[in-house]
C-alpha positions in Angstrom: 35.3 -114.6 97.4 32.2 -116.1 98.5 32.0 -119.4 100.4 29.6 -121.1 97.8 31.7 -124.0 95.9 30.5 -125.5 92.5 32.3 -128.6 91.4 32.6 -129.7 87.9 32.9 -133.4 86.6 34.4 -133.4 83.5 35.3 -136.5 81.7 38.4 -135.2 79.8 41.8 -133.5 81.0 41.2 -130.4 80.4 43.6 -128.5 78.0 41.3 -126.8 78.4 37.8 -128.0 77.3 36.7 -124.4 75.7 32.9 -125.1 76.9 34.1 -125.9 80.3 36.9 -122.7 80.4 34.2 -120.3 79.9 31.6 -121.8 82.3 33.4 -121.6 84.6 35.7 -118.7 83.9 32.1 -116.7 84.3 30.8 -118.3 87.4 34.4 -117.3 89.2 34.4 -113.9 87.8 30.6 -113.8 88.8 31.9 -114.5 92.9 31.7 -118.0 93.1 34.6 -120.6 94.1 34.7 -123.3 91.3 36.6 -126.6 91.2 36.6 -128.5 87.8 37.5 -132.5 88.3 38.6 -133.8 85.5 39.7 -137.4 84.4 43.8 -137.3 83.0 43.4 -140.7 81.3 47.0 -140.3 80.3 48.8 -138.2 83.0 49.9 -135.0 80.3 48.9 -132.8 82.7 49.7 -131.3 86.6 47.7 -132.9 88.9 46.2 -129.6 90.1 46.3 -126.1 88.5 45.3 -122.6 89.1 43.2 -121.4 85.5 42.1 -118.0 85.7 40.7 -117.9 89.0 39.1 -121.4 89.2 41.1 -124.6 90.7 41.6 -127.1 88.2 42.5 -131.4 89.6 42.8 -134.0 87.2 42.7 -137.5 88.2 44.4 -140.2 86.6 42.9 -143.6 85.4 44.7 -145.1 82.7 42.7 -145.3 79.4 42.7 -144.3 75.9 40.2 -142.4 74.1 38.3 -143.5 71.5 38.3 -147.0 72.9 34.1 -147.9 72.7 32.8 -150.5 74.8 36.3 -151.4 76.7 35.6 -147.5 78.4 33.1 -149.6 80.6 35.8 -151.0 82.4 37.4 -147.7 83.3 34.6 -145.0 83.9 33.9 -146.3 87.8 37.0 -146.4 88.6 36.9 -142.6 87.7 33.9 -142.1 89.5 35.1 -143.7 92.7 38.3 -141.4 92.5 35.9 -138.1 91.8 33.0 -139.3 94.6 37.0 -139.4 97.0 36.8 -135.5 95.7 33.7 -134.6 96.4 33.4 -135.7 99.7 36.4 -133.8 100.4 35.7 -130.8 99.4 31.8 -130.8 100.4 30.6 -128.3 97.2 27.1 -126.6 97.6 26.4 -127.6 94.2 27.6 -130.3 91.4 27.8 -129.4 87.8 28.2 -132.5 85.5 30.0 -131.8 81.9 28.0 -134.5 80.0 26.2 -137.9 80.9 29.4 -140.0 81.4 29.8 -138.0 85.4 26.2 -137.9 85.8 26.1 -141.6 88.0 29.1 -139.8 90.3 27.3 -136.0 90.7 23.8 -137.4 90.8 24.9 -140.0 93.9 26.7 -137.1 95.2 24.2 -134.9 95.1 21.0 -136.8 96.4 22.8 -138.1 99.3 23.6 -134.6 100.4 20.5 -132.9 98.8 22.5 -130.8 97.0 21.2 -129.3 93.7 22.7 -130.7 90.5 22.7 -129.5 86.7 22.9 -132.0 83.3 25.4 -129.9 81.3 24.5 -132.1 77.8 27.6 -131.2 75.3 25.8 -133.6 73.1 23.8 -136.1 72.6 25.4 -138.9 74.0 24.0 -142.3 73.0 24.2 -141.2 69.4 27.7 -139.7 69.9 29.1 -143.2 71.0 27.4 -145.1 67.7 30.4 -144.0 65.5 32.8 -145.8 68.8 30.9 -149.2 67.8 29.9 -149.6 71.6 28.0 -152.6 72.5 24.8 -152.4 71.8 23.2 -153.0 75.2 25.4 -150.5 76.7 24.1 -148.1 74.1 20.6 -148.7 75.5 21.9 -148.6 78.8 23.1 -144.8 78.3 19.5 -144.3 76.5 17.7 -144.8 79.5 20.7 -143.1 81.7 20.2 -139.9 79.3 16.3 -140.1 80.5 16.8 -140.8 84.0 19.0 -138.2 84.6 17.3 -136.1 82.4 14.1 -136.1 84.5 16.1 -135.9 87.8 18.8 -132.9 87.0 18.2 -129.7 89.1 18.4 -128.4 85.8 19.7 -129.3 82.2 21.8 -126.7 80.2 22.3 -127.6 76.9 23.9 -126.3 73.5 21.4 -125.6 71.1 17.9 -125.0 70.0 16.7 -128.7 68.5 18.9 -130.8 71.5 16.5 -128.5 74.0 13.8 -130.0 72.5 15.4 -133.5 72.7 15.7 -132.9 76.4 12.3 -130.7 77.3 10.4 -134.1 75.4 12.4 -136.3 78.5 10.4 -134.0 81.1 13.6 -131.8 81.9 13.5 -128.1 83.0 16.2 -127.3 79.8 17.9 -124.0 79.1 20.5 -123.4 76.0 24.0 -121.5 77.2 25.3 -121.9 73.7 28.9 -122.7 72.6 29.1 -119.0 72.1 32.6 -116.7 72.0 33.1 -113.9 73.9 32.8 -111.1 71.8 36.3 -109.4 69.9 37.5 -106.6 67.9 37.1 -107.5 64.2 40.5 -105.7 63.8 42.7 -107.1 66.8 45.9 -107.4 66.3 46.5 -111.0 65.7 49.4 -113.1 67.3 49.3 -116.1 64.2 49.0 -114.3 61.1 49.6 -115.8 57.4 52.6 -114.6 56.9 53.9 -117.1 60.0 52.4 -119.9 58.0 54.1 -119.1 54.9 51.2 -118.0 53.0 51.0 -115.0 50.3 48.5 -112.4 51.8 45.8 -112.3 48.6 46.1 -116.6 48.6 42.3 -118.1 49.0 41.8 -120.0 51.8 39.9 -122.7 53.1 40.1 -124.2 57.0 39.1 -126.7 58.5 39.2 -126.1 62.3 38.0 -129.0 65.0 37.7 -132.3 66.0 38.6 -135.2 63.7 35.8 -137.4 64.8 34.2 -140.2 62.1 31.1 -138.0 61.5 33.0 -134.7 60.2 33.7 -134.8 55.9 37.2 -133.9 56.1 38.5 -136.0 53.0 35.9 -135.4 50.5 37.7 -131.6 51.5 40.6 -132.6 50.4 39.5 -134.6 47.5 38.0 -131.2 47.1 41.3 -129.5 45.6 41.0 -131.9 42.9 38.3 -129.6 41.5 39.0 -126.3 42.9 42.1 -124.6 41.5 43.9 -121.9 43.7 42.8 -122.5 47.1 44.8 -123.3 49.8 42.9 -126.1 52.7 44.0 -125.6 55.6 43.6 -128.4 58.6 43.6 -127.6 62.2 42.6 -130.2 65.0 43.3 -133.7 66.3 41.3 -137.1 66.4 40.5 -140.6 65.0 40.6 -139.5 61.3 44.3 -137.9 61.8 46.0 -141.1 60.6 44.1 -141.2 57.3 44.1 -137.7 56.7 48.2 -138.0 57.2 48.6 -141.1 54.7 46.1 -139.0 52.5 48.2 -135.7 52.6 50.8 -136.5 49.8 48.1 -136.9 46.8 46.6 -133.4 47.5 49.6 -131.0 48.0 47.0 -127.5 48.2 46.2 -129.6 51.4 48.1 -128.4 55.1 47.9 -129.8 58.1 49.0 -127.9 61.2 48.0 -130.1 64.1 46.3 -129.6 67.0 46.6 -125.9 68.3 45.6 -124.0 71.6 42.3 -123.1 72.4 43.5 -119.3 72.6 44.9 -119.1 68.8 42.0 -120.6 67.1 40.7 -117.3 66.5 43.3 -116.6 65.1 43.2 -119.6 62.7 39.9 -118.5 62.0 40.8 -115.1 60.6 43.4 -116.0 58.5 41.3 -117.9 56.4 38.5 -116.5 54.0 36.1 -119.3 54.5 35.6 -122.2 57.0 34.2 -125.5 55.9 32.3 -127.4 58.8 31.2 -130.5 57.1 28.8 -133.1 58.6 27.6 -137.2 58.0 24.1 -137.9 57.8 24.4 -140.8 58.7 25.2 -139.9 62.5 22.4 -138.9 64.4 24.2 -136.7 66.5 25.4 -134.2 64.1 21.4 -133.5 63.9 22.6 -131.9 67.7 25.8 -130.6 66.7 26.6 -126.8 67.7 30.2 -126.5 67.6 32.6 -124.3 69.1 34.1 -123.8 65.1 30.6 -122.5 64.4 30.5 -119.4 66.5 34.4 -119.0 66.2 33.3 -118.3 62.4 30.7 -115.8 63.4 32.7 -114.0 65.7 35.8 -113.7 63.2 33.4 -112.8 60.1 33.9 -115.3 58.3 31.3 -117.2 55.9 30.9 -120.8 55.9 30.6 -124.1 54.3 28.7 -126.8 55.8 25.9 -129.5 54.8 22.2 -129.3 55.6 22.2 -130.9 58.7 20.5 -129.7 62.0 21.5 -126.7 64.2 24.7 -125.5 62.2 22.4 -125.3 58.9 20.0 -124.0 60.6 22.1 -120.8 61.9 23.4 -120.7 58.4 20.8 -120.5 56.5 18.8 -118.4 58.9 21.9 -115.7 59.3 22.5 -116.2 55.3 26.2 -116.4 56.4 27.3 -119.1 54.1 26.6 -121.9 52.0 24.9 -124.9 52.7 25.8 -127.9 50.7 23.0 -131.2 50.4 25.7 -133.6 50.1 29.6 -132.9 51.3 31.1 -134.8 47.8 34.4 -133.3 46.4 32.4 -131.7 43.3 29.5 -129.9 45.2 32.4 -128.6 48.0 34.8 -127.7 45.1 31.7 -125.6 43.5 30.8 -124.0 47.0 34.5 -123.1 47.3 34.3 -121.6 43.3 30.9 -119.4 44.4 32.6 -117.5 47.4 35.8 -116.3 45.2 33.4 -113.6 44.6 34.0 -110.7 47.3 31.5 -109.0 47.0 29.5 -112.2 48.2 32.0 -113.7 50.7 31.9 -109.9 52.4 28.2 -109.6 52.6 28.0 -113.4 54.1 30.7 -112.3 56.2 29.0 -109.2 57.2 26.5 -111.2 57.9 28.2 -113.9 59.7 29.7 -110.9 62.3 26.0 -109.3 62.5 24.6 -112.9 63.9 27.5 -113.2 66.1 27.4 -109.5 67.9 23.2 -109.6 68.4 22.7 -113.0 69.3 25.6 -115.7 69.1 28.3 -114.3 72.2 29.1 -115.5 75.0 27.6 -112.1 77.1 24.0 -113.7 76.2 25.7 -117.1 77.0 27.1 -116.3 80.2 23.3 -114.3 81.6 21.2 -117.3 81.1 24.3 -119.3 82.9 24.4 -117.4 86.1 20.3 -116.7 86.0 20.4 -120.5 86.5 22.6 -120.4 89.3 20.9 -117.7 90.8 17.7 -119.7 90.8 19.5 -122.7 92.9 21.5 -121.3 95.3 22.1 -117.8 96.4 23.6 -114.9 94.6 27.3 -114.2 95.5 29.9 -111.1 95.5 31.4 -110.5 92.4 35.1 -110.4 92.6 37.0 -109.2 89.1 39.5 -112.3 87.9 42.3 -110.8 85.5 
């Protein structure tokens, strides 16, 4: 193990964030001695863990998620108990999981000189509209999002169009995409339909992420209305999860299986025949959007449904590894459910789909422009293997 120590600041607890896990899964497989901080807002989870090599310590500041402007309140407080962390354990360099740790590894950082990076999950000014946040905090984090931008060692990002968003600020930007590592297409798979009850030739459509505002997960449903013989299947957790609960009895093709673990979603994935990522126009972050559901679809083989929206229509369309819907009403997802009963057309999206994923979207190409970043800060370590 080498003596060089990257700290993370990440603002939630871990379970593990699947961005986060690989980042740093690599850098400790790649020789260097990684500590993520994260913020336990409501003590779930052991204070410190050991996860795959890397040391994880979670902090606890009682808060809620979800919670818009009344987060103002809390956030320093977890700074404080992160900047107690850091000057503890005295990293060589701070790595900041979105703009919410950015005030605590930028104070960090320039009071030691210490090279920093701006790892932008998202865009996150837009991300908070959907909270209702006051509106003067929301400019607040616009100018925070420049500032930091233009002082960052470096900024990573997701995707293609929020580089852009970034390189206009005047930051140095690379994209280490929310890639997956890449898998057999025949692996054996621990969840299989059979577990979930379901016949082996039943059509089936998941959903499979976050149940934030901005994702068309009714008008799915509503979908079923339309579309005869198709089984929706829910996986995730978030804001919309009490609505889509009440909602549940009216459409009984509909199931909902909760939140799962980050290491059986791809299996969830591949039990289904097609995966629906629906997005809102009307929040300016989807525009940004390159989820983790995205490139769990590639890698699996499996086609998808989505709207024409930014970065995931984008891949889509360019790939020509699923449909791409205008509008995400019931009728218009109904008929794109309809058009990939064909096999012969869900197979070749699907070849498609697994094409993109093993040339371009995994986490190999991911994980190279990572560490060539880190290489450019601070010197190269001694590989170690991590089982």
């Amino acid at each position: 193990m080498t003596d060089m120590h990257i700290t993370m600041l990440l603002t939630n607890p871990f379970r593990p964030d699947p961005r986060v896990h690989k980042e740093a899964r690599s850098l400790t497989r790649a020789g260097y001695r990684v500590t993520v901080i994260c913020w336990d807002r409501q003590g779930e989870f052991p204070p410190l863990e050991q996860i795959d090599g890397f040391e994880v310590r979670r902090l606890v500041v009682p808060s809620g998620y979800g919670v818009g402007s009344r987060q103002a309140l809390y956030l320093p407080r977890f700074w404080l108990l992160a900047l107690k962390e850091l000057y503890r354990l005295r990293p060589d360099i701070i790595h900041c999981h979105d703009l919410d740790t950015t005030p605590a590894g930028y104070w960090y950082a320039r009071t030691h000189r210490l090279p920093w990076l701006f790892d932008a999950h998202e865009a996150y000014p837009e991300a908070t509209v959907e909270l209702r946040v006051n509106r003067l905090i929301y400019h607040l984090l616009v100018w925070l999002e420049r500032f930091m931008t233009r002082r960052a060692s470096h900024v990573i990002t997701v995707g293609n169009l929020i580089a852009q968003r970034f390189q206009a600020m005047g930051g140095r930007v690379s994209v280490v995409g929310n890639y997956q590592p890449l898998q057999p297409v025949d692996r054996h798979l621990v969840v299989t339909r059979a577990d979930l009850g379901l016949p082996a030739d039943a059509y089936v459509v998941a959903y499979i992420g976050g149940f934030n505002r901005a994702r068309a997960i009714v008008p799915l449903m509503e979908a079923t209305t339309y579309a005869h013989d198709v089984t929706v299947l829910l996986v995730g957790d978030g804001p919309q999860r009490p609505d889509i609960e009440a909602r549940l009895p009216q459409y009984p093709r509909v199931r909902y299986l909760g939140w799962v673990p980050q290491a059986q979603v791809p299996d969830y994935t591949r039990l289904a025949d097609v995966i629906y990522y629906g997005l809102l126009g009307d929040d300016l972050n989807n525009h940004y959007s390159s989820p983790n559901a995205l490139f769990n679809a590639l890698m699996a083989g499996r086609p998808l449904i989505t709207t024409n929206i930014g970065e995931v229509a984008r891949i889509v369309q360019t790939g020509q590894c699923g449909l791409v819907l205008e509008s995400p009403t019931p009728q218009a997802i109904a008929n794109a459910i309809d058009q990939l009963r064909d096999r012969f057309r869900r197979e070749t999206m699907a070849t498609n789909a697994r094409r993109a994923a093993e040339t371009t979207y995994n986490w190999a190409a991911a994980e190279a422009v990572l560490l060539k970043i880190y290489r450019n800060l601070i010197p190269t370590p001694v590989s170690r293997q991590v089982s």
